[in-house]
MDTraj code that builds the backbone (N, CA, C; nanometers):
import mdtraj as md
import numpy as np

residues = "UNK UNK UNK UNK UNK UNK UNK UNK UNK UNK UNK UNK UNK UNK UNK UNK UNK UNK UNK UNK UNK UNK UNK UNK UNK UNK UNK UNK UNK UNK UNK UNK UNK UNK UNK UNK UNK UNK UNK UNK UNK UNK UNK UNK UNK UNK UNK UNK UNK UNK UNK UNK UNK UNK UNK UNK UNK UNK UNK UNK UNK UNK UNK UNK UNK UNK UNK UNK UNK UNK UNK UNK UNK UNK UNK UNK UNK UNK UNK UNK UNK UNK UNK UNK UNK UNK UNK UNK UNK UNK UNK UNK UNK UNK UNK UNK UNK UNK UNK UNK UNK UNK UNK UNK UNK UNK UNK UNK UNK UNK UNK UNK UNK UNK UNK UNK UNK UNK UNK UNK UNK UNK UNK UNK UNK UNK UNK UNK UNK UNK UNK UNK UNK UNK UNK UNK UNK UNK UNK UNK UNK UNK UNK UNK UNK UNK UNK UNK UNK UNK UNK UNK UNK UNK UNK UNK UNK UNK UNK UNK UNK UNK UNK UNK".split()
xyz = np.array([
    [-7.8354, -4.1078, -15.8145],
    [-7.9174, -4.1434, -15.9283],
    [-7.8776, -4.0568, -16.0476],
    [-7.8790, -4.1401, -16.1512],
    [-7.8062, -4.0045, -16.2630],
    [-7.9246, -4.0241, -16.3841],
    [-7.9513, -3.8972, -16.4034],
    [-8.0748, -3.8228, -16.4978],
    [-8.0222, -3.7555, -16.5904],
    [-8.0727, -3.7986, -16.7017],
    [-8.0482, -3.7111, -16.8154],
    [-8.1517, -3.5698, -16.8489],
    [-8.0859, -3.4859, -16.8558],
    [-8.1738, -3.3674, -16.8808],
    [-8.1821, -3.2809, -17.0183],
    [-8.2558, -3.2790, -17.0169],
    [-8.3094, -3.1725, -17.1851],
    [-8.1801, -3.0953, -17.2422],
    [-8.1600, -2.9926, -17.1545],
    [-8.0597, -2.8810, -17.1785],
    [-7.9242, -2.9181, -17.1725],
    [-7.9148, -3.0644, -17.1254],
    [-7.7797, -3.1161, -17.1187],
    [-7.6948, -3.1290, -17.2820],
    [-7.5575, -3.0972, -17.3025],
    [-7.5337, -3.1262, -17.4157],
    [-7.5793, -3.3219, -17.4682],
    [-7.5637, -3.3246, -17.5710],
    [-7.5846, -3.5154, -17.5787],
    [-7.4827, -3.5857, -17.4940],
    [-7.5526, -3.7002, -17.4012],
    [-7.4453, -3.8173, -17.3866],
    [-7.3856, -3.7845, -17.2916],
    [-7.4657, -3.6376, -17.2236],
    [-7.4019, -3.5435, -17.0982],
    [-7.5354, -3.6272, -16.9584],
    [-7.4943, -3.6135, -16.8150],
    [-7.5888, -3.6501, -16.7511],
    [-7.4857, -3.5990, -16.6282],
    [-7.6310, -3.5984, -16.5460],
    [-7.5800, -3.5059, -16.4381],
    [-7.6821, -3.6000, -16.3181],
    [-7.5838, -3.5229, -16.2331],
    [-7.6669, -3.6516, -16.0784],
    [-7.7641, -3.5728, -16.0152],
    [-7.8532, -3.6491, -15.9165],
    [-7.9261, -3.5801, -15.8362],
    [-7.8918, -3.6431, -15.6429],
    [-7.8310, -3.7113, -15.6914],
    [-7.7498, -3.7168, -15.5528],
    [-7.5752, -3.7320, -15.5786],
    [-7.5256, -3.7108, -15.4636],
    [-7.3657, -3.7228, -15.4338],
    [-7.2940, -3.8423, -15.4943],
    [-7.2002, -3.8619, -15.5873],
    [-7.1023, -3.9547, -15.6656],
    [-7.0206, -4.0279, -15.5294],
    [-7.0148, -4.1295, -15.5521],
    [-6.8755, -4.1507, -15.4733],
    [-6.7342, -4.1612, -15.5235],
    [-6.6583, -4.1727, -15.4494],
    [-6.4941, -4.1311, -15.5578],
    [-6.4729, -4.2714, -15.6419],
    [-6.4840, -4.3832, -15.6246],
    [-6.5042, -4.4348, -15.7510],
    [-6.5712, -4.3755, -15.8237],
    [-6.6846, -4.3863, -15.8357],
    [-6.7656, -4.3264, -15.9470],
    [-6.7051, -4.1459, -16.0222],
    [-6.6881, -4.0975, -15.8815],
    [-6.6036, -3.9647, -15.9982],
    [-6.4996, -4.0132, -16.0657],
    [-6.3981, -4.1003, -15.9998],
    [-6.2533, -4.1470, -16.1113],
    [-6.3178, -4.2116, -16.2596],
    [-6.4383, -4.2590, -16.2748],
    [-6.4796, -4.3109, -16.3803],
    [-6.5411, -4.1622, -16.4747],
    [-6.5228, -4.1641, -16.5486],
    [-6.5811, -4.0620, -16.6844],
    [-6.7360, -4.1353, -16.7121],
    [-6.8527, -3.9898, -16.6747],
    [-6.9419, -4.0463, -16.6959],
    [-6.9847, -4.1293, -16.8338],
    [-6.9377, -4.0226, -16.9125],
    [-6.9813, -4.1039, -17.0716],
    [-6.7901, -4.1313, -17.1174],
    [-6.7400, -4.2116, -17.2086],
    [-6.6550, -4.2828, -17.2234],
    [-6.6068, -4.2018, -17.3671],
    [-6.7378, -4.2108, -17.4226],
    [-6.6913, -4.1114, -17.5704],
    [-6.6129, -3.9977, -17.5063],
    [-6.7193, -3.8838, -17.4048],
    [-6.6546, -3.8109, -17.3635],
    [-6.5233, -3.7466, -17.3227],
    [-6.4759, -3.8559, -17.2946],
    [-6.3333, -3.8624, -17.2221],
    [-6.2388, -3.8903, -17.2888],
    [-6.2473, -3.9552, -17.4442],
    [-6.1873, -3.9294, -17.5675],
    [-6.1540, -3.7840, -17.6398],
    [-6.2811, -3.6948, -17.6040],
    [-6.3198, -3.5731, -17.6720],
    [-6.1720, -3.5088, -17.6481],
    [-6.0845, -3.3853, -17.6979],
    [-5.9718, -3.3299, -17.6410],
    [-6.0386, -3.2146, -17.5865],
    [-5.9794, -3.1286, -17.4700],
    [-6.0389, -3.0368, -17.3909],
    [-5.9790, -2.9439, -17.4873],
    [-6.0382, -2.7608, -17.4146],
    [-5.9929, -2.6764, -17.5104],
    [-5.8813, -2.6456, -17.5203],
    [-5.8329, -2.6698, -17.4099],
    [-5.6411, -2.6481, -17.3893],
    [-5.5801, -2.7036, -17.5493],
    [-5.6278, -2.8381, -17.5094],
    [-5.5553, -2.9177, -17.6686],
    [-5.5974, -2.8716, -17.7873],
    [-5.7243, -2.8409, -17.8280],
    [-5.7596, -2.8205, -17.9150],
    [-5.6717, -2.6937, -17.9603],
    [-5.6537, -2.5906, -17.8491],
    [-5.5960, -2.4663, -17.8937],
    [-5.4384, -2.5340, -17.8928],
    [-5.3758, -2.6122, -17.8474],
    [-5.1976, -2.6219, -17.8758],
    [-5.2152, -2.7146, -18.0648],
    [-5.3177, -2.7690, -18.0599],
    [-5.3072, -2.7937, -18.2249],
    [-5.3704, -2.7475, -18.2937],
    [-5.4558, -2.6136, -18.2612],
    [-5.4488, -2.5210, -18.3504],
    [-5.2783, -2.4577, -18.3950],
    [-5.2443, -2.4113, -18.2526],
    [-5.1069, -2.3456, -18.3191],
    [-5.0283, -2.4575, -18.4219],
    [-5.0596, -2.5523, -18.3713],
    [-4.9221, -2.6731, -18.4363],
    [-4.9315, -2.6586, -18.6005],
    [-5.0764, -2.6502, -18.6579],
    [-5.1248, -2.6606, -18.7632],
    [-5.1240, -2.5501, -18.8258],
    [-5.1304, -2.3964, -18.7417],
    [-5.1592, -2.2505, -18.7943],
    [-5.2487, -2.2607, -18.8461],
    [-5.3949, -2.2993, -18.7733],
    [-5.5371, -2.2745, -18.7577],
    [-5.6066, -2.1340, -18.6841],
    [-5.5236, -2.0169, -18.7569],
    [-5.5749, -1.9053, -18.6905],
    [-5.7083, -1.8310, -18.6238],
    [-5.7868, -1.8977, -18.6718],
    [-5.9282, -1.8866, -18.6590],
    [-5.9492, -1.9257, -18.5692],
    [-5.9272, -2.0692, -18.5684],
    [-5.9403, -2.1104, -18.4393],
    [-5.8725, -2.1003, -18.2832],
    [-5.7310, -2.0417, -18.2848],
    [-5.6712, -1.9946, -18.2548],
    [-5.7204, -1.8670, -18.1846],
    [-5.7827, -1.7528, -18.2555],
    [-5.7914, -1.6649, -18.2250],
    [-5.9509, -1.6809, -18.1658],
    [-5.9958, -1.7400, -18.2134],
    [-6.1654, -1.7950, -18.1262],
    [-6.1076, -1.8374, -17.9932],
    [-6.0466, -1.9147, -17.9571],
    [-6.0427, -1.9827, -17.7919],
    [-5.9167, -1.8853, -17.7019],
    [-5.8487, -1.7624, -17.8328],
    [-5.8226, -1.6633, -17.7142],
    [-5.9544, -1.5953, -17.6673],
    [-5.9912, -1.5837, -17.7614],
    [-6.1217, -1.4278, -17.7262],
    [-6.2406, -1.4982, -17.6287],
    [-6.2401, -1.6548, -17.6197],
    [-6.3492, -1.7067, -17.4806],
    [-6.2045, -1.7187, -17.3881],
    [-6.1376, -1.6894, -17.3871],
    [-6.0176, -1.6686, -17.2378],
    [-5.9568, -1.7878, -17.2013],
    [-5.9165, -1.8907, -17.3263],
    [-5.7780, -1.9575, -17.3331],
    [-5.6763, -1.9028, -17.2644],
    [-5.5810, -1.9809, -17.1527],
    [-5.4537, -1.9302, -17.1450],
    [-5.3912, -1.9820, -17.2074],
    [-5.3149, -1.8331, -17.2959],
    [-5.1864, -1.8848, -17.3947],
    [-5.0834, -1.9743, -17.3685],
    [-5.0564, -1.9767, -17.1945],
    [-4.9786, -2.0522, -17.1508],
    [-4.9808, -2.1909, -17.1213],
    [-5.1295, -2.1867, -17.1026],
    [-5.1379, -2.2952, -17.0616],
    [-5.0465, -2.4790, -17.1890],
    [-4.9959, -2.5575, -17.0613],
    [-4.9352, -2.6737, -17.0811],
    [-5.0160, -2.7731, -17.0703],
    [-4.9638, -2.8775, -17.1699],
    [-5.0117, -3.0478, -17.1749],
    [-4.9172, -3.0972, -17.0730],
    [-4.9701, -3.2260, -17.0498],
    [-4.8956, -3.3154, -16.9672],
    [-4.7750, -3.3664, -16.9956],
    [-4.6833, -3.3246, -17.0580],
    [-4.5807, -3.2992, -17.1483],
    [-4.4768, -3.1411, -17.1242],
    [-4.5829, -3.0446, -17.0919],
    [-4.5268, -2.9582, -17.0440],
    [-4.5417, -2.8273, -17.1533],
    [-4.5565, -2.8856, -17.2969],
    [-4.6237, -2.8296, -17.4578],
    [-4.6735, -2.7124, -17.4332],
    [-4.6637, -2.6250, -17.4673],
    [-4.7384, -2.4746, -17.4765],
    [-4.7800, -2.4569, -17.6078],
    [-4.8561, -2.3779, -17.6380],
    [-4.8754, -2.3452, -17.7630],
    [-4.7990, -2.2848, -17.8504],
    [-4.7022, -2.1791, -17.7457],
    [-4.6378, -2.1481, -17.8287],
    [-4.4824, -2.2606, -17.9339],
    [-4.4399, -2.3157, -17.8060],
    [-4.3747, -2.4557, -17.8778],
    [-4.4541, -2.5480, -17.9602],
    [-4.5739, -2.5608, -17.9535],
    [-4.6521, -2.6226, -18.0702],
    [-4.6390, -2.5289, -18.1928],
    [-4.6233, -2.3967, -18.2106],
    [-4.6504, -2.3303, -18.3276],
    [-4.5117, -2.3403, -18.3752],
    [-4.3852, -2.3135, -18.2782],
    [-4.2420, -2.3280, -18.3207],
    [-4.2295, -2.4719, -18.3676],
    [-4.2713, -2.5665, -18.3380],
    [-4.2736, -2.7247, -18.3841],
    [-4.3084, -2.7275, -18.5191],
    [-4.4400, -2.6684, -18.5336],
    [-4.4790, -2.6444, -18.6585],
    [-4.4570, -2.5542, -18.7567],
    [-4.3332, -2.4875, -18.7650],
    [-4.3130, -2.3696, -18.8202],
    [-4.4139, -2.3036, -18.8589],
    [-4.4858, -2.2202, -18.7726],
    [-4.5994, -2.1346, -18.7900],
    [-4.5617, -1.9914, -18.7576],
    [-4.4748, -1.9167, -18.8270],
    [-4.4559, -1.8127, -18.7524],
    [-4.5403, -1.6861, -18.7561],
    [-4.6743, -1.7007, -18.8074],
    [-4.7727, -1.5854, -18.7936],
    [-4.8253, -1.6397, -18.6520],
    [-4.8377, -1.7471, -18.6111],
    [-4.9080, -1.8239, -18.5132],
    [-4.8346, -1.7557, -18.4264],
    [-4.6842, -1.7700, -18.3964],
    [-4.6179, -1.7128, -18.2782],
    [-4.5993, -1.5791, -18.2585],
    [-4.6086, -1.4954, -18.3865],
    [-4.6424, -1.3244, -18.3465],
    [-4.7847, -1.3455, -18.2820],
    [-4.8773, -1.3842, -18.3048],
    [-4.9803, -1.4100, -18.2517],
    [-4.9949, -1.4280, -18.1089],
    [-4.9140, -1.5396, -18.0540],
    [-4.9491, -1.5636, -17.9468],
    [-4.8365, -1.4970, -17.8662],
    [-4.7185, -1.4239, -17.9318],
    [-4.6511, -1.3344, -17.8272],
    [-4.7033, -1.2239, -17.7975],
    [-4.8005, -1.1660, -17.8754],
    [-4.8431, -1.0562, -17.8488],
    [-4.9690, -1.0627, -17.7970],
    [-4.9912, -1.1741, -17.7529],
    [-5.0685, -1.2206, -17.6545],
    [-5.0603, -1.2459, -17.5357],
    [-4.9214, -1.2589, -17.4795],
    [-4.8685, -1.2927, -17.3751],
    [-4.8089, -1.4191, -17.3298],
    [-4.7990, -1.4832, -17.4708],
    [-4.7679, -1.5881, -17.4740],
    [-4.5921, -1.6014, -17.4084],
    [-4.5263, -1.6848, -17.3095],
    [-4.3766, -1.6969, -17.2755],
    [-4.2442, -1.7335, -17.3479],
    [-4.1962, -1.6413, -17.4179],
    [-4.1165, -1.7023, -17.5321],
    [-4.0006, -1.8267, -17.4418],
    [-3.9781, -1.8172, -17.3434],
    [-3.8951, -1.9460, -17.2697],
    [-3.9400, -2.0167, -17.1646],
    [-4.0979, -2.0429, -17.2278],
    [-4.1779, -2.1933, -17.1664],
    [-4.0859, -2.2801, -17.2238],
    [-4.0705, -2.3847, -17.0955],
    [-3.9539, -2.4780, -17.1847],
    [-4.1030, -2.6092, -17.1477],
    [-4.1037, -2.7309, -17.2335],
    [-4.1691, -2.8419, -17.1874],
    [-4.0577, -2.9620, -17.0650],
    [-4.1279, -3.0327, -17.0473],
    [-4.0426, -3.1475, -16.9505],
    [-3.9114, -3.1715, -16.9629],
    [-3.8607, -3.1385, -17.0865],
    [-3.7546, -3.2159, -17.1284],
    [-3.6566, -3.1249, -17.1482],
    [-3.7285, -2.9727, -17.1315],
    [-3.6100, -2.8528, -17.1479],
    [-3.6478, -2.7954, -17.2882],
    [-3.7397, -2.8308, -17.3584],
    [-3.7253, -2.7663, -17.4847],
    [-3.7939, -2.6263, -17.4780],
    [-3.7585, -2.5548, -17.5291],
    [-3.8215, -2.4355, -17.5697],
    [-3.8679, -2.3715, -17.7398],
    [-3.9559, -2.3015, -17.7273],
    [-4.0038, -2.2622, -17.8896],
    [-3.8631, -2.2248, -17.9799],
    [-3.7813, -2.1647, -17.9120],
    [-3.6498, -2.1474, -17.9726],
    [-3.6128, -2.2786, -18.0120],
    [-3.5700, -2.3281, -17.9431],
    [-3.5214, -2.4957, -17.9635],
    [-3.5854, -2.5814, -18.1169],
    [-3.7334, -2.5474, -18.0592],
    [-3.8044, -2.6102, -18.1420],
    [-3.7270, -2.5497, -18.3320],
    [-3.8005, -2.4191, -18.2873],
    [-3.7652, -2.3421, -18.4100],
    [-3.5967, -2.3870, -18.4899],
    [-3.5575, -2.3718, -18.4142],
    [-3.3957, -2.3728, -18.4484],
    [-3.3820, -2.5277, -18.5282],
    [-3.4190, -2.6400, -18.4425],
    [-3.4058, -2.8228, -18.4813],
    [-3.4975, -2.7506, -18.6353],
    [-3.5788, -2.7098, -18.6611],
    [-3.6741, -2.7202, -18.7777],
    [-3.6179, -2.6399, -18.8721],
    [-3.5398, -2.5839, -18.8564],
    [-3.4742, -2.4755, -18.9417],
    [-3.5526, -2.3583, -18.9940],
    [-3.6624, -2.3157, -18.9083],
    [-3.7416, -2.1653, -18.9384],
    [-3.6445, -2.0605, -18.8975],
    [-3.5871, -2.0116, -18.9797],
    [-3.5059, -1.8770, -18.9897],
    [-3.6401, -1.7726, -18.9221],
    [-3.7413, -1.7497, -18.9953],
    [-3.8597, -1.6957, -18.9386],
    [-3.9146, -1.6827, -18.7813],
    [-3.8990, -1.8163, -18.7615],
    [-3.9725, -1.8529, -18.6389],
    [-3.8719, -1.8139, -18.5558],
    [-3.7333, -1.8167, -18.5847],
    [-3.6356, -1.7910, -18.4673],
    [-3.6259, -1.6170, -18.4628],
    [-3.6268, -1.5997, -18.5823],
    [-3.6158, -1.4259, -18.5237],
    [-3.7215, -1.3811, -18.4697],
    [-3.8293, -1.4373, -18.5407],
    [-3.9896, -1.3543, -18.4608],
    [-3.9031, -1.4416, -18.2268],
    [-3.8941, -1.4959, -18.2228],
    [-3.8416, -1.5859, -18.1109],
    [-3.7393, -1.4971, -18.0286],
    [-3.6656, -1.4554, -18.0765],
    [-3.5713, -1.3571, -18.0485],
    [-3.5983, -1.2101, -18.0375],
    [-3.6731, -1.2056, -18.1239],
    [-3.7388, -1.0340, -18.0945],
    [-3.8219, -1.0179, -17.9788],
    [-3.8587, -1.1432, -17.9076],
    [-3.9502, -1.1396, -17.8016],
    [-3.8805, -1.1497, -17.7110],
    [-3.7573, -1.1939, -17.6916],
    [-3.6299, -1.1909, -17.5792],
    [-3.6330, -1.3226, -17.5454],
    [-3.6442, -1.4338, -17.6278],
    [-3.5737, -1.6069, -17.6173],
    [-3.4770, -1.6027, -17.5610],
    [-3.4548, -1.7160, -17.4538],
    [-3.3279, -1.6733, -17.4152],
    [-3.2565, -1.8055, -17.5203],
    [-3.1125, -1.7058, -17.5894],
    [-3.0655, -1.8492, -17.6126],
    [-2.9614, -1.9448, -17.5557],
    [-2.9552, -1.8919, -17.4408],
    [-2.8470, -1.9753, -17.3405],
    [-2.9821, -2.1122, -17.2330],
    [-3.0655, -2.1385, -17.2914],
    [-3.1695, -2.2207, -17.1714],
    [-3.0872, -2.3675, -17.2566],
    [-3.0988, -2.4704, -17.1528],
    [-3.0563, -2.5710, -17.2258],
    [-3.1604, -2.6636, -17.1819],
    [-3.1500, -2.7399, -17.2457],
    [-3.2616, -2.9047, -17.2229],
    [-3.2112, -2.9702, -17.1024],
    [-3.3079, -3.0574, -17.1023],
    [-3.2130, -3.1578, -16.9764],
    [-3.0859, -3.2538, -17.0239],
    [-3.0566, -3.2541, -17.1641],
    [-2.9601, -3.3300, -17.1692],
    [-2.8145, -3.2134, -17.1950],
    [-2.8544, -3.1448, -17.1920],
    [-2.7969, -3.0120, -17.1969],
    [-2.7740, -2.8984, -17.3130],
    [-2.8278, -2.9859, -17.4095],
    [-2.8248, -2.8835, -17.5357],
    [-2.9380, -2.7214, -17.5353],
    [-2.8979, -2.6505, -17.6093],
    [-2.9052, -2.5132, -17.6479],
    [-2.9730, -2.5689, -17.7729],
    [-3.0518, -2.3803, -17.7990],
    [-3.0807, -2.3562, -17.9066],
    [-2.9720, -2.3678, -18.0297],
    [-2.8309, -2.2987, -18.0490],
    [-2.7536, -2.3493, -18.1402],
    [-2.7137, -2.4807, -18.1365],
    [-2.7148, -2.5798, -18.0427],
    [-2.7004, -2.7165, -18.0329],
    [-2.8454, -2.7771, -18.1729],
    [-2.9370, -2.7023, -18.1422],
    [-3.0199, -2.7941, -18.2294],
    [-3.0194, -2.7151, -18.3806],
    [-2.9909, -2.6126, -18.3506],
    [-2.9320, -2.5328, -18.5217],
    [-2.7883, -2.6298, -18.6114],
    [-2.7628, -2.6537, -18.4740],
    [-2.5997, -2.7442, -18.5421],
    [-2.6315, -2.8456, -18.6885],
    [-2.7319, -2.9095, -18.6543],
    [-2.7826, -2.9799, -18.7362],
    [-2.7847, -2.9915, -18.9136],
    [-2.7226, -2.8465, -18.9240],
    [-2.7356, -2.8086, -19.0493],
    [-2.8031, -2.6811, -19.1136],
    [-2.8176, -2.6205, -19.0141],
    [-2.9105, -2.4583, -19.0272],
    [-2.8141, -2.3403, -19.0107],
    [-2.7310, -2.3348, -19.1064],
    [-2.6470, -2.2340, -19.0689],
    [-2.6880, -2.0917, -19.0198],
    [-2.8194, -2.0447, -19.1479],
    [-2.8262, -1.9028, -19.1110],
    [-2.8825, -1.8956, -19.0024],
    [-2.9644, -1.9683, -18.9254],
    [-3.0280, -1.9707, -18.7793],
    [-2.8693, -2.0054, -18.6733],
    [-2.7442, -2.0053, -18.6959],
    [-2.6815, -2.0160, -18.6441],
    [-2.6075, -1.9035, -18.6308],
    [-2.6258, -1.8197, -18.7374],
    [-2.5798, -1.7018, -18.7508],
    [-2.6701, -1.5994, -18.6724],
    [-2.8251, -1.6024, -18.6806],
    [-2.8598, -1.5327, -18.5610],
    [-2.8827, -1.5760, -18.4166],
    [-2.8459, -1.6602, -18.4029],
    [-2.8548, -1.7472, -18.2436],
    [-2.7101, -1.6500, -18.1712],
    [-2.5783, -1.6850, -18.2322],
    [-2.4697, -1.6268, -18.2221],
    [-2.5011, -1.4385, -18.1952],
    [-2.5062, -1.4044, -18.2929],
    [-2.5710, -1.2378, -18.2977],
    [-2.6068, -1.2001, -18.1566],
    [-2.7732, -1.2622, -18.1402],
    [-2.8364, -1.2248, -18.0238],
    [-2.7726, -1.2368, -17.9066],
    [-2.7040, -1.3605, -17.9150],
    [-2.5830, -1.4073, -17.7564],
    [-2.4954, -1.3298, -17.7519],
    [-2.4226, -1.2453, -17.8687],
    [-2.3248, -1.1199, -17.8455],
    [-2.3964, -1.0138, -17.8125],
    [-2.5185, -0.9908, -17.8733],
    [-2.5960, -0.8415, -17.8151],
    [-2.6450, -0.8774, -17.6841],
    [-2.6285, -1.0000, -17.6126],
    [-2.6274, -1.0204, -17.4610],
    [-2.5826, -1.0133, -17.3727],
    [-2.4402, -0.9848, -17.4273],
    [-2.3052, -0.9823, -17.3552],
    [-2.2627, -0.8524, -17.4030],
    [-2.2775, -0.7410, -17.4459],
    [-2.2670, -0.6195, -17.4574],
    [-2.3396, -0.5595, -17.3576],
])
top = md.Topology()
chain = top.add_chain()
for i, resn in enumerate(residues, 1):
    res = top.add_residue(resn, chain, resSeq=i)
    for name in ("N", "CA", "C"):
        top.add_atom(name, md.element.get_by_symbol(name[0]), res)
traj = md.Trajectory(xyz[None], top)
């Protein structure tokens, strides 16, 4: 039997007997299940460099790491978005500078295709690796190729201070 209760948020309802698994695979309220959870909300905070908000859903105990169904971290949402206060942010948070998503990408990657000179060194100072490749096999200078020279110039750099 499902009862709505006072203290419930709106449009929230809770049972007083046992669901069956149909009924759990269904979303009780429909709006609900539209709503984005906090995971998302916090990977487009970074995307946007919504620091506030950002820094609100670390301090209730967001994991920085945590991935979309996609594989998306926040921190590749902030490199997507050239946000690079966002990614000192979330490296010094504990955020993984070589979370790669499904497809192999990493915040480096990201950074590099977008041409944030910024975003790649803050990326590199955290120890990016720049030898990870995608699944089709490209590198971080693979997506600098594009036309980003000076991000090609430190992609190169860091890969010699790797091999020293």
């Amino acid at each position: 039997m499902m009862k709505n209760y006072p203290n419930a948020p709106p449009g929230r309802t809770t049972t007083s007997s046992v669901k069956s698994a149909s009924q759990l695979a269904e979303p009780e309220n429909k709006a609900s299940s539209d709503q984005p959870d906090v995971a998302q909300v916090f990977r487009r905070a970074a995307l946007i460099g919504d620091q506030r908000t950002l820094c609100g859903l670390m301090k209730l105990g967001v994991d920085v790491n945590a991935a979309d169904h996609h594989g998306r971290t926040a921190l590749i949402e902030a490199a997507f978005g050239s946000q690079p206060h966002i990614l000192e942010i979330l490296i010094s948070s504990g955020a993984d500078p070589n979370a790669a998503d499904n497809d192999g990408w990493t915040a480096l990657m990201e950074a590099a295709s977008k041409g944030c000179l910024e975003c790649v060194r803050i990326l590199l100072d955290a120890r990016a690796n720049v030898f990870l490749r995608t699944r089709q096999g490209l590198t971080a200078l693979d997506m600098a190729a594009k036309g980003h020279l000076n991000i090609i110039r430190s992609l190169r750099r860091a890969a010699d201070a790797d091999y020293v």
